[in-house]
C-alpha positions in Angstrom: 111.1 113.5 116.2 109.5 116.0 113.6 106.4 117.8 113.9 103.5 117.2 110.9 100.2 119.0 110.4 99.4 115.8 108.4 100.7 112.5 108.2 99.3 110.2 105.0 99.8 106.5 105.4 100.0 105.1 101.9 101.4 107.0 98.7 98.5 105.1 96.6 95.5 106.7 94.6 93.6 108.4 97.9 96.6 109.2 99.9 98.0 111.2 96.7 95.2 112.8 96.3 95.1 113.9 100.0 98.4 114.7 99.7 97.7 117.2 97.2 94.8 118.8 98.7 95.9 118.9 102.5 99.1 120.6 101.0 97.9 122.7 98.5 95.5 124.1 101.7 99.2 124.8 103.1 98.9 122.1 105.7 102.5 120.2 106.2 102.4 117.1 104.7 104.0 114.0 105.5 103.6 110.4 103.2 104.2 107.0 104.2 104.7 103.9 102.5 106.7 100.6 102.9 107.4 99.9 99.3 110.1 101.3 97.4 107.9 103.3 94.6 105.0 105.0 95.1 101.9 104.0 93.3 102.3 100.6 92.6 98.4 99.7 91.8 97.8 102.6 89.6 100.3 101.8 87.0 98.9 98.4 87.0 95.3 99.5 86.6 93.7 98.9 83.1 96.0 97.0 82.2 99.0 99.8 82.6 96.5 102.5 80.6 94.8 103.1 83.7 90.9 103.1 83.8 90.7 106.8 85.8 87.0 107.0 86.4 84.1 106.3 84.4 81.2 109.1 82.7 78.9 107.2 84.8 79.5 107.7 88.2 76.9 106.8 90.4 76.4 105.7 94.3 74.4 102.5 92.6 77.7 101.6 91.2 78.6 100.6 94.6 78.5 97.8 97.4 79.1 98.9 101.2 76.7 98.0 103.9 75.9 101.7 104.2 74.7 102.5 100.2 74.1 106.1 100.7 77.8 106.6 102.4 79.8 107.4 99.2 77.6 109.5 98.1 78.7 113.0 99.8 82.6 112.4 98.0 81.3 111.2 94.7 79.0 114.5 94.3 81.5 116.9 95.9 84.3 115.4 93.8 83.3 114.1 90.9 84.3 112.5 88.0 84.4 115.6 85.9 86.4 117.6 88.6 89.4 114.4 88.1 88.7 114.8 84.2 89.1 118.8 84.3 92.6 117.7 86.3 93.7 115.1 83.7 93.0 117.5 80.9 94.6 120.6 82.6 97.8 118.4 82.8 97.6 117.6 78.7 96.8 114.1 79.4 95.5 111.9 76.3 92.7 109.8 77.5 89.9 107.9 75.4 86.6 106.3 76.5 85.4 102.5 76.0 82.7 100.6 76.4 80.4 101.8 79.4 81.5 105.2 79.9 85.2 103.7 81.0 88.1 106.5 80.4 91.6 104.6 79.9 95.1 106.5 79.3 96.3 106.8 75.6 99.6 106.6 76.4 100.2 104.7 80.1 98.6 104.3 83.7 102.6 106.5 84.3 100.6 109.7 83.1 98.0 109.2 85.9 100.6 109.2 88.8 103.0 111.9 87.4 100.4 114.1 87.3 99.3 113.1 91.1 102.8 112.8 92.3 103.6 116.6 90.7 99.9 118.0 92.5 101.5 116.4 96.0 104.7 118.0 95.1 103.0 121.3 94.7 101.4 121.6 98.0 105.0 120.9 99.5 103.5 117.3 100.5 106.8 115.2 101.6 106.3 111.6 100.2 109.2 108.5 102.3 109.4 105.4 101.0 110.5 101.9 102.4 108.7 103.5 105.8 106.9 100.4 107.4 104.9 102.0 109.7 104.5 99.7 113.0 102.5 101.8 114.9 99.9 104.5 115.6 99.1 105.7 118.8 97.4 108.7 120.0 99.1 111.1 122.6 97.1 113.9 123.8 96.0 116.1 121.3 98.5 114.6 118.7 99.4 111.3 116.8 102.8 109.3 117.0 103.8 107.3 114.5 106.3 104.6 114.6 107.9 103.3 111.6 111.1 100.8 111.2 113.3 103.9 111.4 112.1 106.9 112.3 109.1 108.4 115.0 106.9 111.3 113.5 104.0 113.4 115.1 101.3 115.2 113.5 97.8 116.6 114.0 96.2 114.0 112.0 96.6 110.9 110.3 95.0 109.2 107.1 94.8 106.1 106.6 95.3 105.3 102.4 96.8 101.9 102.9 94.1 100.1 100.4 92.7 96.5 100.3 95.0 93.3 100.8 94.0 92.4 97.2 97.3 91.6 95.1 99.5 91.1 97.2 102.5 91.4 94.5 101.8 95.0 94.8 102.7 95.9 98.0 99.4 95.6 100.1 99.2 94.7 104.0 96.5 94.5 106.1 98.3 97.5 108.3 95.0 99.6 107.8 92.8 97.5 109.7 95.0 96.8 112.1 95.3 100.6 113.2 91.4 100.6 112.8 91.1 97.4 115.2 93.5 99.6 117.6 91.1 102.7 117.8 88.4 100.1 118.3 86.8 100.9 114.8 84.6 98.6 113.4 85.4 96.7 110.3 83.2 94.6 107.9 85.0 91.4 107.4 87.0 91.9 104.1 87.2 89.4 101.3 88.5 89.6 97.3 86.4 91.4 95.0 86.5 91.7 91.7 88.0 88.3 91.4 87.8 85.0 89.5 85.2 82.5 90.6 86.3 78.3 90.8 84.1 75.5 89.6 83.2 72.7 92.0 84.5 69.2 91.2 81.4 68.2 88.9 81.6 71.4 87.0 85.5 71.7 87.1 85.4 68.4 85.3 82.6 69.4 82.6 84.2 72.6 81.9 87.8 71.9 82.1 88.3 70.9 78.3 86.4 74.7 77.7 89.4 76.8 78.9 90.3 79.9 77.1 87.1 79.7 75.4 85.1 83.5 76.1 81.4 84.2 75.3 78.9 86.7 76.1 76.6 86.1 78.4 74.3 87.6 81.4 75.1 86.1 84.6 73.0 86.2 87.5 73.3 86.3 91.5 70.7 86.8 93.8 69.2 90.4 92.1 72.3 91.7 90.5 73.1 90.5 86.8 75.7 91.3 84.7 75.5 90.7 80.8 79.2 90.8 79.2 82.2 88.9 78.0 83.0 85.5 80.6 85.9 83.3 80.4 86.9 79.8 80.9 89.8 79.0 82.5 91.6 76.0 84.1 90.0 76.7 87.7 87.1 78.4 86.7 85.5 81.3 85.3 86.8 85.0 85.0 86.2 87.7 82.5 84.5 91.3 83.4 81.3 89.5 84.0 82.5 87.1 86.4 84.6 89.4 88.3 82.2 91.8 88.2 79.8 88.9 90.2 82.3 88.2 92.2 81.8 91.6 94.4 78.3 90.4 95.3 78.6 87.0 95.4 78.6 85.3 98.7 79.4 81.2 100.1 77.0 79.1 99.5 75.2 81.6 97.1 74.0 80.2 93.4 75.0 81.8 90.4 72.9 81.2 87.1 74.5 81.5 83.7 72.9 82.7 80.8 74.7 81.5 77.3 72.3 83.4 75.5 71.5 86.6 76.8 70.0 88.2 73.4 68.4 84.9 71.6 65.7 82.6 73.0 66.3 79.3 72.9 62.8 77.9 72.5 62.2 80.0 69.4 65.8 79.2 67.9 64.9 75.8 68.0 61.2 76.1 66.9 62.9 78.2 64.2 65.5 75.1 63.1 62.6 72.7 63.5 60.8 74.6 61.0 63.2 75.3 58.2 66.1 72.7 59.0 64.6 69.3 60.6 66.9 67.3 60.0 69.5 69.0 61.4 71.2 68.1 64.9 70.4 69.8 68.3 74.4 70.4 68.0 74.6 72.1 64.3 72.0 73.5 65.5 73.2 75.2 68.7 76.5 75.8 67.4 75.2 78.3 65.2 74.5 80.5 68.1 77.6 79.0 70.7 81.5 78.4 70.2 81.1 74.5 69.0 82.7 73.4 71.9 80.5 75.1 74.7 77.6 73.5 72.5 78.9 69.7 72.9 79.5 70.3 76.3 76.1 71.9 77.1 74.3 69.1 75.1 76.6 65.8 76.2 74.6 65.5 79.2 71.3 65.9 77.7 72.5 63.6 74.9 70.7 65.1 72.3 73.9 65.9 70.4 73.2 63.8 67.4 69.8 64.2 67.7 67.7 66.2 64.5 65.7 69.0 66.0 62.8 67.7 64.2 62.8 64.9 67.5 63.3 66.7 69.6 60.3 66.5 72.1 58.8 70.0 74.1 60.1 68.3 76.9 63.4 68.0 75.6 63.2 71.4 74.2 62.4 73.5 77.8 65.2 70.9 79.5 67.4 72.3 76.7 66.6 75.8 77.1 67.0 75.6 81.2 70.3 74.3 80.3 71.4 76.7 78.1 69.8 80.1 79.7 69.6 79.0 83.3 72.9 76.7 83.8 72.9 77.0 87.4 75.8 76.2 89.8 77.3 77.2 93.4 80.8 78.0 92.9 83.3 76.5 94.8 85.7 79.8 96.3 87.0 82.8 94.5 90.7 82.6 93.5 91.6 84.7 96.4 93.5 88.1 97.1 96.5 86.7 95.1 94.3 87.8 92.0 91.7 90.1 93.3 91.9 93.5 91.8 89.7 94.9 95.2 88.9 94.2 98.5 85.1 94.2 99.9 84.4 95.2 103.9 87.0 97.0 105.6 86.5 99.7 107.6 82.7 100.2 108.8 81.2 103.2 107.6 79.1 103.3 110.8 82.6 104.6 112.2 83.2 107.7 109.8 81.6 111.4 108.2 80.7 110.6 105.0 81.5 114.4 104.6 85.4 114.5 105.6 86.0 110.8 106.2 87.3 111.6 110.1 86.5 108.7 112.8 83.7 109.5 115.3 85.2 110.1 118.3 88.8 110.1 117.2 89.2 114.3 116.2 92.3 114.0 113.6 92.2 110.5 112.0 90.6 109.8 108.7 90.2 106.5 106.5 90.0 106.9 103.0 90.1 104.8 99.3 90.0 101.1 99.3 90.5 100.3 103.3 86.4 101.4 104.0 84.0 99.3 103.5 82.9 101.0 99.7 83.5 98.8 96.7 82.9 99.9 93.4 82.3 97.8 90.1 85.0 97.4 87.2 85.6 100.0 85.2 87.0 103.0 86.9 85.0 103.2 90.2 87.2 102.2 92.3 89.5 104.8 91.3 87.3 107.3 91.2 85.9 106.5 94.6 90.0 106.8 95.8 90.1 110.6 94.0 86.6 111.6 95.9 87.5 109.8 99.2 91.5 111.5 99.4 89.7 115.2 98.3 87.3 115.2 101.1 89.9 114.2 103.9 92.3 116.6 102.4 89.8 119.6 102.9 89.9 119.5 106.4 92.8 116.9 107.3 
C-alpha cells in the first residue's frame, strides 16, 4: 500500500486544478478516477469550445442554500487569475454574449493545459480506479479501489454532479459524504430542459424546433433570452437557465414579448391597419406559427383588430406576455448539464473547503451544494473551489 500526502478523487475540472496546486506546493499527489480518460465533461463543455469562465463573476450568479459560501474561492481565485493561466499557456479564447469566454480552437486546449499544470507539480493522475471506499484510520485516510489500497493525509473529493450520465458521473461523492455523516441537500438536474403537461404538450407539440426570445419568469428570478420548443417541452438558455431555480409544483410564466407591449401593438394596428386580423397582426411581431397557436384558443385568429373588444385585447395580452403554466418534470440527469444540492455547505470552510470535524478531507466543484448559472460559472466555480483545497490540502 503506498503512502500519499494527497489523494484527489476525480481527475475533472476541481480535482485538476487541486492537482496542480497541492503539487506545485510539493505535496505528493495522487488522482483517481473510474473512467478511462480524464476530463470527460470539460471537453464537452460549450459545445466542445469550452465556456471557461465568464467576465462577470459574481456570488449572485449562484444558487446554494448558503449564498454567501462561494464567495471566499470566487474572490481569492478569480476569473482573471484562470484567464492570466489560459493566456500564459498561448490559448486563443473569445468572448460572447454576456461576458461568456469560449475556446477558439477546442474545450482539448482547456484540459491540456490543466493536465500539463498537474503534471508539473509531480501530481500522479490513475485511471479506470473505481474507488469503493473511504475510511478514516487514525490520523490518515485508506482508500479502496477495485485494484489497489492507497493512504494519504488527505482526501478531496472532485467527483462532480450525477448530471450526464454518458460522461462518467456516479453518485460515489455523496456516498463518502453520507459515510462521514456530512450533510447533503437533496440533489436534483440543473440546468436542464423543462416538459409540458398533457394540455400544453398537446398545444405546443406542432411548435417544435421553433425558438424565440422571450423573458421567462419563476417566482423572483427571470431570465430574458433565446427558448426552444421541442417534442417534450421547452429548452434553450432561458429554460435551462429556469430550470436551476425552478421547483415541483412551482409556476412558470412566459413572456413572448419581452421588448414590445402588446396593448400598444394592437392599439397601434387598430389605428393604422383595422382591417387587418388579430393573426397578421401578431405575426408581425411572433414566428406565424407560435401566433396561431397563442390565438386558436382565444379564437380571434380571423378576427380584424378593428373588433377586437378591450376585453378581448387585455385577454390577448395575458396570453401573450403572461402564458402561465406548471411544468410537468425536467428531463432528468440524462440531459442535465449540472446538479443542484449536494454536499451541505453548513459542513465545510468556505476558506479551504475541509469538512468540520474531519481534519484532512475536503469537497470541492460540482459535488457541494453551489450551482452556478450557464455560461461559465460552473467552471469557474470548479477552478476557485480545486485552488483553495489545493493551498492547504
Amino acid at each position: 500500500m503506498k503512502d500519499w500526502d494527497v489523494i484527489i478523487i476525480g481527475a475533472g475540472a476541481s480535482g485538476l486544478m487541486c492537482a496542480a496546486q497541492a503539487g506545485q506546493r510539493g505535496r505528493s499527489v495522487l488522482v483517481l478516477d473510474a473512467g478511462k480518460r480524464p476530463g470527460r465533461k470539460i471537453l464537452i463543455a460549450g459545445g466542445g469550445a469550452c465556456n471557461f469562465t465568464n467576465l462577470r463573476i459574481d456570488s449572485s450568479n449562484y444558487i446554494s442554500h448558503n449564498p454567501h459560501f462561494c464567495k471566499s474561492s470566487l474572490s481569492r481565485y478569480t476569473q482573471f487569475d484562470f484567464i492570466d493561466l489560459v493566456e500564459r499557456y498561448g490559448i486563443p479564447y473569445h468572448e460572447r454574449q454576456e461576458g461568456q469566454l469560449f475556446c477558439d480552437h477546442s474545450s482539448r486546449d482547456i484540459l491540456d493545459m490543466l493536465l500539463q499544470e498537474a503534471r508539473a507539480g509531480g501530481a500522479v493522475t490513475r485511471m479506470n480506479q473505481t474507488v469503493r471506499t473511504v475510511s478514516s484510520q487514525e490520523s490518515r485516510y485508506r482508500v479502496e479501489t477495485s485494484s489497489e489500497t492507497f493512504s494519504a493525509d488527505s482526501v478531496v473529493v472532485a467527483t462532480g454532479g450525477i448530471s450526464l450520465p454518458t460522461a462518467g458521473v456516479s453518485p460515489l461523492g455523496f456516498r463518502i459524504a453520507e459515510h462521514f455523516g456530512l450533510p447533503l441537500v437533496p440533489p436534483a438536474p440543473a440546468l436542464v430542459p423543462l416538459t409540458w403537461q398533457t394540455k400544453e404538450k398537446s398545444l405546443f407539440l406542432p411548435l417544435s424546433g421553433i425558438s424565440i426570445l422571450v423573458t421567462a419568469h419563476c417566482g423572483d428570478v427571470s431570465f430574458t433570452g433565446d427558448l426552444l420548443f421541442t417534442h417534450r417541452g421547452v429548452s434553450g438558455p432561458v429554460a435551462l437557465q429556469l430550470s436551476t431555480y425552478w421547483e415541483q409544483g412551482r409556476e412558470v410564466i412566459l413572456d413572448f414579448l419581452p421588448r414590445k407591449n402588446m396593448g400598444h401593438l394592437l392599439e397601434t394596428a387598430q389605428r393604422k391597419n383595422p382591417g387587418k386580423t388579430a393573426l397578421n397582426t401578431l405575426a408581425l411581431h411572433l414566428p406565424r406559427r407560435l401566433a396561431e397557436t397563442l390565438l386558436e384558443r382565444s379564437g380571434l385568429a380571423s378576427v380584424p383588430v378593428k373588433d377586437v373588444s378591450p376585453k378581448q385585447a387585455k385577454q390577448l395580452t395575458e396570453e401573450i406576455q403572461s402564458f402561465r403554466f406548471t411544468p410537468q418534470g425536467t428531463e432528468g440527469y440524462r440531459t442535465a448539464e449540472a446538479t443542484r444540492g449536494g454536499v451541505s455547505t453548513e459542513a465545510l470552510s468556505s476558506k479551504t473547503m475541509e469538512a468540520a470535524g474531519r481534519q484532512g478531507l475536503y469537497f470541492i466543484g460540482e459535488v457541494v451544494d453551489v450551482t452556478g448559472q450557464l455560461g461559465g460559472y460552473n467552471l469557474q466555480w470548479a477552478w476557485s473551489s480545486g485552488w483553495a483545497a489545493g493551498q492547504c490540502c
